[in-house]
C-alpha positions in Angstrom: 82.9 266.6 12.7 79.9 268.6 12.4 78.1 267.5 15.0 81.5 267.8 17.5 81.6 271.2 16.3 78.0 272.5 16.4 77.8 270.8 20.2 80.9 272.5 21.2 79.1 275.4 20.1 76.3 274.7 22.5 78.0 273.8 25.3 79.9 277.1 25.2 76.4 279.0 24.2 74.9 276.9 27.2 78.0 278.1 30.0 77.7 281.8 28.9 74.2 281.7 29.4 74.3 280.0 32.4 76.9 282.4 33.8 75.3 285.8 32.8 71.9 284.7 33.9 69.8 287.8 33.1 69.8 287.4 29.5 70.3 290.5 28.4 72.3 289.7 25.4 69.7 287.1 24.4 72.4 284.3 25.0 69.1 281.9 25.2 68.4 281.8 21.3 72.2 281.2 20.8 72.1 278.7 22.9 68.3 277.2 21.6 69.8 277.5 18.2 72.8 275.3 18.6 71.4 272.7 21.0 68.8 272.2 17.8 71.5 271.9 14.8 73.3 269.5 17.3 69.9 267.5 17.8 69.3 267.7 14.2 73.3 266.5 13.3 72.6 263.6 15.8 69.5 262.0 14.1 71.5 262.7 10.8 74.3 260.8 12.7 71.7 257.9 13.3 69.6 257.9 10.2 73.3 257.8 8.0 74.3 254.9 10.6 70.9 252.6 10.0 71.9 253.1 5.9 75.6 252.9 6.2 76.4 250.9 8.5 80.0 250.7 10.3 81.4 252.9 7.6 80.1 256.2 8.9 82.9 255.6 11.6 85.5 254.8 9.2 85.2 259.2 6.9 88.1 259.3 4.5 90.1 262.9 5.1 88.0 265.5 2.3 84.8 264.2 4.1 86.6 265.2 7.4 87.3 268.3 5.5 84.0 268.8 4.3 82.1 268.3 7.6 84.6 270.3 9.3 84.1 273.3 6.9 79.8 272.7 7.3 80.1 272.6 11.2 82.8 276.0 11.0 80.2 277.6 8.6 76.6 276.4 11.0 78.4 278.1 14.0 78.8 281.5 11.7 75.6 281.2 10.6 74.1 281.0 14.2 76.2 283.6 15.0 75.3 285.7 12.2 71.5 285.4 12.9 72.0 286.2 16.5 73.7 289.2 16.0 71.2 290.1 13.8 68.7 289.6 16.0 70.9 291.3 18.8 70.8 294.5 16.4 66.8 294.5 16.1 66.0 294.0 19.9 68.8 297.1 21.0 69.1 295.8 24.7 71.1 298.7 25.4 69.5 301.6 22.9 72.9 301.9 21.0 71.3 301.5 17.6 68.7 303.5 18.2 70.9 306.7 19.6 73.0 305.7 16.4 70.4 306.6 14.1 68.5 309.2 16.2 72.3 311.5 16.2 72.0 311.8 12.7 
C-alpha cells in the first residue's frame, strides 16, 4: 500500500507539473521527491520479495493498515517539506511583504 500510495502521489505531482510548466510553484521537487520514495518503496518491494517469498502478496489486514497509514503519513511529509521549502523561496514576495508590513 505504500508504494500504491506514494506513486499515486507522483503521478499526480508529475500531471501538475507537466500542466503548469513554468515551475513557479516549484512543482519539480514535489514531483523529484515522490518519484524517489516510490523508487525507494519498489526496491523495498523486491528486496522483501527475494527474503519472503510469495507471502509479501498474501499482507494480513493491520499490515494493510500499517502501510496504508506510512504511505498517508510519506505523502504529508513531502508535502510538508515542500511547503516549507515553498515558504523560503517566496515565488511571489508574499512572505516577505508579510514581514516587511510589520
Amino acid at each position: 500500500m505504500t508504494l500504491l500510495i506514494t506513486i499515486f502521489a507522483a503521478i499526480i505531482s508529475t500531471f501538475l507539473w507537466y500542466k503548469n510548466y513554468p515551475d513557479q510553484y516549484k512543482i519539480s521537487t514535489l514531483c523529484f521527491m515522490f518519484w524517489g520514495a516510490s523508487l525507494m518503496w519498489t526496491i523495498d518491494a523486491i528486496m522483501e520479495y527475494r527474503e519472503v517469498g510469495a507471502e509479501l502478496f498474501i499482507p494480513g489486514l493491520a499490515d494493510m493498515l500499517n502501510d496504508t497509514f506510512l504511505g498517508i503519513a510519506v505523502v504529508c511529509l513531502g508535502m510538508i517539506i515542500w511547503i516549507v521549502s515553498l515558504l523560503i523561496s517566496d515565488p511571489k514576495g508574499v512572505v516577505k511583504a508579510a514581514l516587511s508590513k510589520k
